[in-house]
N, C-alpha and C positions, 0 to 999 in steps of 0.2 A: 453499294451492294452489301447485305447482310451474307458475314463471310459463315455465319453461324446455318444456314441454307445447305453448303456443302456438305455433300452425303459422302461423296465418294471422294478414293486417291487421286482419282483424273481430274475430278473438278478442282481438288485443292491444287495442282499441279498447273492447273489452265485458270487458273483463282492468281495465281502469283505468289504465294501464299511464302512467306519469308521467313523458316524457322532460324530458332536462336535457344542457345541453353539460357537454365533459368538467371545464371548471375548475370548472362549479358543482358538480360530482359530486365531485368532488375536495375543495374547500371544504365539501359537507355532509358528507361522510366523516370529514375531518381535525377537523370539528366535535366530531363525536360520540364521536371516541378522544379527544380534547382535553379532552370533559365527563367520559368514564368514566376520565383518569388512564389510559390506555394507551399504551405506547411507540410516536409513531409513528416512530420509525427505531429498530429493534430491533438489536443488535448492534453500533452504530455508537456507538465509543469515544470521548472525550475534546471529543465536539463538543456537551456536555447543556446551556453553557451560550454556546455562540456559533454556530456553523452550526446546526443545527438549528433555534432558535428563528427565527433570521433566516431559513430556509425555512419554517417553518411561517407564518410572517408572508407570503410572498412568497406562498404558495398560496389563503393568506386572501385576501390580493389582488387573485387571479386574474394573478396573473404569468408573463411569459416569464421566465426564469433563465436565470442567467450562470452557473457555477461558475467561481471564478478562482485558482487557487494552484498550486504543486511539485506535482511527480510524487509519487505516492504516497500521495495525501490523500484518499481514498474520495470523490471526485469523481464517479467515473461509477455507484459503489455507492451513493450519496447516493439519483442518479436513476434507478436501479432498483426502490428497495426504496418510490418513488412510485406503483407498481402498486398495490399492497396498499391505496393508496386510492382505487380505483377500485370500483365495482360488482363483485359476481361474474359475473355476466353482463349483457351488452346486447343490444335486436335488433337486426336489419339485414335490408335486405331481399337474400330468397336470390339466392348468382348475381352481389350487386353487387363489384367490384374495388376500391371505396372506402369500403367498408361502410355504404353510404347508410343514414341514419335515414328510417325510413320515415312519420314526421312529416317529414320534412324532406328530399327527397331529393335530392340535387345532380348526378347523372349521369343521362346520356343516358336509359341502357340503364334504370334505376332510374324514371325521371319515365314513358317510355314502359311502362314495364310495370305501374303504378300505374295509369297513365288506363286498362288494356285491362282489367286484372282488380279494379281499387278493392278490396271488402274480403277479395278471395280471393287478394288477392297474395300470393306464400308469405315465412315468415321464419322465419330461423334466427337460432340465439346466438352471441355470440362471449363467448370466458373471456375475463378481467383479463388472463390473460398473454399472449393474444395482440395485443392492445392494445399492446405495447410496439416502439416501431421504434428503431432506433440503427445509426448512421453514424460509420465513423472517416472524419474530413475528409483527406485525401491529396492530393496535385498534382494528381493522375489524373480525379480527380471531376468529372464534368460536371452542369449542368443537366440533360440527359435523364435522368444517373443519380436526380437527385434529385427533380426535380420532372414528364418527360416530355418527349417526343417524339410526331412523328409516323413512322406503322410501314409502313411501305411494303409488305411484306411480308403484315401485315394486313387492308390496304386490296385487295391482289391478288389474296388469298384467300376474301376477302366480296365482291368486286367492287363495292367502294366509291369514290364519290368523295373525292380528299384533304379536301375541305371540310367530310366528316361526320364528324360526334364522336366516331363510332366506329371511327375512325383511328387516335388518339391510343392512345399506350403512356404508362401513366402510371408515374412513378416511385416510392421509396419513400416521397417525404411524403407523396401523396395517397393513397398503398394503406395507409398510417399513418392515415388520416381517423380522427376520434374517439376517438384514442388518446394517448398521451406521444409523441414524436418525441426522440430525443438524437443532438445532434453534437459528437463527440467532440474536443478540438483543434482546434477552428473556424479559429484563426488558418492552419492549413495549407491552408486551402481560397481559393482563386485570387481575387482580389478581385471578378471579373467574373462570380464563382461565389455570392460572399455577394453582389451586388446583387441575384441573383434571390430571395433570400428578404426583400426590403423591404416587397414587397407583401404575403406570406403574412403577416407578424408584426403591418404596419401596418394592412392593410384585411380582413388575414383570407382571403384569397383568392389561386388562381393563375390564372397566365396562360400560356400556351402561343401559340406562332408562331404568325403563322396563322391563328389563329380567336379570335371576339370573344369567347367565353365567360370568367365568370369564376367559377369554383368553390368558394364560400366555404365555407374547411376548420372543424372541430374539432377544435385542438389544443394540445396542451401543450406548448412548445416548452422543453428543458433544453438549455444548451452547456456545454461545458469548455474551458477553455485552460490552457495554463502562462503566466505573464507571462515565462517566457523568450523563449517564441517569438515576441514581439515585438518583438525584436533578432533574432534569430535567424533565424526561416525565412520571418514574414510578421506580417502585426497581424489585426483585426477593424477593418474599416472603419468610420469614424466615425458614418455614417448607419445601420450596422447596429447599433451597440452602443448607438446612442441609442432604438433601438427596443426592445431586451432592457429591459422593465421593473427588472428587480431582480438586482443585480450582487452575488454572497456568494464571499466571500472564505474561504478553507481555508486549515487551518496544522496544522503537525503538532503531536505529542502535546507538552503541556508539562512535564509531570513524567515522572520513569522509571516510578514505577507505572502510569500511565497506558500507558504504550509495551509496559508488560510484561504487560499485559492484552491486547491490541491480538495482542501475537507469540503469548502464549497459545492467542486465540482462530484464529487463521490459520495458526499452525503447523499443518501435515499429519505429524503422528508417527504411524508403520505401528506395529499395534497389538503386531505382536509386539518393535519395539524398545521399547515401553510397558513391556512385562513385562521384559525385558532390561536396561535402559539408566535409571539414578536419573538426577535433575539437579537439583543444586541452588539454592538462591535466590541464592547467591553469587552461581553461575556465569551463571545466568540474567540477574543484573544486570553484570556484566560483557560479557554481549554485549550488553546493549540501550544499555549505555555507550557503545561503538564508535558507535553513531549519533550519538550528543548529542555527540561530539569529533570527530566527520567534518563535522557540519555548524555547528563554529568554527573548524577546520583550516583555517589558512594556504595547505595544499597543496589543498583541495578548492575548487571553483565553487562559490560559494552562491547565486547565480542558478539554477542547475541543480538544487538543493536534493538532501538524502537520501534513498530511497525507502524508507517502512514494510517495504518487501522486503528490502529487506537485511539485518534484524535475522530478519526471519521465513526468511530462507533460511539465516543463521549457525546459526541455532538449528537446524534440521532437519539441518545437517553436523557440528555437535558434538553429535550425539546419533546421526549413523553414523558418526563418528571412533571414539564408542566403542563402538559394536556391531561394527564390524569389527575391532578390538582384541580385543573379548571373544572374536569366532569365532576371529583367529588363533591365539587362546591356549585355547581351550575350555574356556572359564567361563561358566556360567548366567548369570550378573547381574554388573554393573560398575555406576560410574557416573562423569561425564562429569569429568576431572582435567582442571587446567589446561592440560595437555602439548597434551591434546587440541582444544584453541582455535588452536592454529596449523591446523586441518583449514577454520578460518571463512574463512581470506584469500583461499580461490578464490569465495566470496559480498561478500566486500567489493570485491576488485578492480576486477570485473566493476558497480557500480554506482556508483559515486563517478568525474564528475566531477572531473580534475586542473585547473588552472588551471598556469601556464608553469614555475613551479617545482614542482610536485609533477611535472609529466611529465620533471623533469630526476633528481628522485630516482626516480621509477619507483616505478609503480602496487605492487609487491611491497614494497616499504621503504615505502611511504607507509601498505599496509595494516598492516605491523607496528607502525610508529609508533602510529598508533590504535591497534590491540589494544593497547601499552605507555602511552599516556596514559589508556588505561580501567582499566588494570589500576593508574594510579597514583591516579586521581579516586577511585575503589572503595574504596583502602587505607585511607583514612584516617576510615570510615565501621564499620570494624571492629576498627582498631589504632591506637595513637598516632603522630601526624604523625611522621615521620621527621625531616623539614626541621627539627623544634623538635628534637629530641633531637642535629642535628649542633649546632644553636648555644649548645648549652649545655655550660659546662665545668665537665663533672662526672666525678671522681675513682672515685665508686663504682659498681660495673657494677649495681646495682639501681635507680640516677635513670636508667639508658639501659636498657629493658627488648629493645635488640636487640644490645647488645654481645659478649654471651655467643656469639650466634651471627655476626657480623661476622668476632668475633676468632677463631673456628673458621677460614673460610676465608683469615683475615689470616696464618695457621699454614702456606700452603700447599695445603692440601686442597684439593678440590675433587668438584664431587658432577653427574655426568653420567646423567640422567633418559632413557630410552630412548624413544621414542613406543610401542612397542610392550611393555612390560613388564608384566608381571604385576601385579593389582593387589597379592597378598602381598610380591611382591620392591619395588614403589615404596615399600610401604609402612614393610618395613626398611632402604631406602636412607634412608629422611627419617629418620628416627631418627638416623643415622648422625652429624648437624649439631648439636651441642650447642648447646644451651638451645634449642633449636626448638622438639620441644614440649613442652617448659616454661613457656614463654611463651605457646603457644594454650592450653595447659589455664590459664594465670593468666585467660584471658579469655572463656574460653568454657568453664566449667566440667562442662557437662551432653554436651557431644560428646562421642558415641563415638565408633571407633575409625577410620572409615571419614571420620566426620564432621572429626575432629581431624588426619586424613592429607591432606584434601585441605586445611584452611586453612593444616597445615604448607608444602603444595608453595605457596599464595596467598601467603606466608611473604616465601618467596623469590624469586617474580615481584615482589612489589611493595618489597624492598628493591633489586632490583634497576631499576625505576624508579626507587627515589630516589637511583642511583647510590650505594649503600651496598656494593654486591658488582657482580660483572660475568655477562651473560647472553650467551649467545648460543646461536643456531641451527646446529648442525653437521648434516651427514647422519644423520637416522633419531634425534637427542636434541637434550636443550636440557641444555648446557652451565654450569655455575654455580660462581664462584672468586672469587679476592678480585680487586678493580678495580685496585689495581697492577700486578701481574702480569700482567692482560688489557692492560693498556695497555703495559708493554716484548712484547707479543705482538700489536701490533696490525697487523702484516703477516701472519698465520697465516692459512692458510686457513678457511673459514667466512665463511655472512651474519650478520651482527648483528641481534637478535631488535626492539631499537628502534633508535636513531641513536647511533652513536657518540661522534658530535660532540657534541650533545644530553650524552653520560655527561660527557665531558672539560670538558666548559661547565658541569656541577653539583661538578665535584669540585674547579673551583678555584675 
């Protein structure tokens, strides 16, 4: 039988129809994908064996929730993807504004039209999704927004007394009745603002000006905070946070494959730069690096923490660095060269958190810095530490498998990488650096040609983290020679791709 057919209380009544508040419905739900081995938070990365469990615990519980961590921690996506444990449908009686259960009804309008019609009171269903209410907490926020008022306006139009209950303009937690409720950044919200919801959490019930009634809700209460914002812009009052039965704690991904699953899955890439635009695993870890060195960067807030966005917004600009490289050149297919990782810095700037000395080098040197301390963490995960080959004194240019190339630009040379270049002309410019690739074919024998072009150009970026040659950013290329030379040239125009200072501190 489609239960979703019944119109009426009698039907639902001779239906068999088995109501249950929303935690129990929730807890037998989470039951039964718990027994059949089903993901209950599908999609959600890196949390399989600590957030997650400790919510499924909290729900067992019948808990109100806390979520507590940095920006960027599937926080508010945690308490979404709690719909999905709810029923596909519930009833309600037609017409109510709080979805009164029709076992159970709690409004005026609801109680009264049950005693006039008993089993021919009419009802309708509500889906799972519409069950879901969520508030960003703001300064702004009132009690009427959240929990009601009295409607003057209402009252003049029914020609009602202010004393009747159908006065009241309820807000969104009671038009939430029977559903999830989520407030996003609770600490934003005015403290005189969180003492209105004491009652809701503690007795289950609101209370409005005015009038004795007290309307006891069904709900599922989920919050969010940053623990910054408890320096920062306000706290969660103490008598409201002792009410949040179950306080879970969020952290970002711990490993890089993790983080790189995570960009994977949220990257938005337009399907024709799909077909267009290769990217490697390289390069791919090379930007999800830039997060894990921003959030132990000296120059960043780690109060303020890194946002998962930042790595998923590099990744979707180094993959139109080189679609728009491809168009201006008119080539079918490219794919994503080091060169074009300087296109990431307008996604990092914009979300990292300076602390006093990173806003004295300035958000653009602080992002290069990072991109240069990922390009140097990286190196050594595919080539031999550089740092060991300076301390060792050795005669023969085959114990230092970068000498061949060092002593190329020790000669003078110099090898100037266009952003815009062809992938065929980059690809005879690398060549141009002896022993270059000589040395990725000693270590990566199976790359082709495309494959062995780009580690050549990784080559060069990460000798030049280890202060073994000199890099820099000039208009429209990246710059690459020997580190003497850059250094009696260190008044020349041009920004430096990482810190200068930083090179002159390796090299002595």
């Amino acid at each position: 039988m489609d239960i979703t057919k019944v119109k009426t209380f009698g039907e639902l009544l001779a239906a068999g129809y088995r109501n249950r508040s929303v935690k129990e419905e929730i807890r037998e739900n989470l039951i039964r994908k718990l027994t059949n081995k089903d993901a209950t938070f599908p999609g959600i990365i890196g949390y399989e064996d600590s957030v997650i469990p400790d919510t499924e615990r909290a729900l067992l519980s019948r808990h109100n929730i806390l979520f507590l961590g940095l920006r960027g921690q599937a926080k508010t996506r945690m308490a979404r993807q709690m719909i999905d444990l709810l029923d596909e449908y519930i009833p309600y009686i037609a017409g109510s504004e709080v979805n009164d259960d029709p076992f159970r009804p709690i409004s005026k309008y609801s109680r009264d039209l049950l005693a006039a019609k008993g089993d021919a009171t009419p009802i309708s269903w509500l889906h799972r999704t519409e069950r879901y209410g969520e508030k960003l907490a703001t300064p702004d926020v009132s009690v009427a927004d959240l929990i009601g008022d009295i409607d003057p306006i209402k009252a003049a139009n029914l020609r009602l007394n202010f004393a009747d209950e159908q006065v009241i303009h309820f807000g969104i937690i009671p038009k939430s009745n029977r559903g999830i409720f989520v407030i996003n950044e609770i600490p934003d919200l005015q403290a005189r603002i969180q003492v209105s919801l004491f009652n809701i959490l503690e007795e289950g019930d609101i209370q409005i000006r005015g009038f004795k009634l007290r309307m006891p809700l069904d709900m599922l209460f989920v919050f969010t905070a940053n623990p910054e914002d408890y320096t920062n812009r306000g706290s969660i009052v103490t008598p409201l946070k002792d009410r949040i039965e179950s306080q879970i704690l969020t952290h970002y991904p711990k490993t890089l494959d993790t983080a790189l699953a995570i960009t994977e899955q949220e990257a938005d890439i337009h399907a024709e730069q799909k077909g267009r635009v290769v990217i490697s695993d390289l390069v791919k870890r090379l930007i999800e690096q830039v997060s894990f060195e921003a959030r132990t960067s000296e120059y960043v807030d780690k109060k303020s923490g890194v946002s998962a966005r930042l790595t998923i917004a590099a990744f979707e600009n180094a993959v139109s660095a080189a679609e728009r490289r491809a168009i201006l050149n008119g080539e079918k297919e490219t794919q994503v060269w080091m060169s074009d990782l300087v296109g990431i810095v307008p996604s990092i700037t914009g979300k990292i958190e300076l602390v006093y000395e990173g806003e004295q080098e300035g958000p653009y040197q602080v992002a290069f810095n990072l991109l240069e301390k990922s390009f140097r963490s990286q190196f050594v995960n595919y080539f031999p530490n550089p740092d060991q080959m300076k301390k060792r004194k050795a005669d023969t240019k085959d114990e230092n498998p970068f000498k061949a190339i060092t002593h190329w630009f020790d000669k003078g040379n110099q090898l100037n990488l266009f952003f815009n270049t062809k992938d065929e002309e980059k690809i005879q410019q690398l060549y141009k650096v002896d022993g270059l690739h000589a040395l990725v074919k000693k270590y990566f024998k199976l790359a082709n040609e495309k494959e062995a072009a780009l580690l050549m150009e990784f080559v060069l970026h990460g000798l030049a983290a280890y202060s073994l040659i000199s890099k820099k950013v000039v208009e429209g290329k990246i710059e690459f020679k020997d580190l003497i030379g850059s250094m009696v040239n260190l008044g020349s125009s041009g920004g430096s791709f990482g810190s200068e200072d930083e090179d002159l501190d390796d090299f002595n």
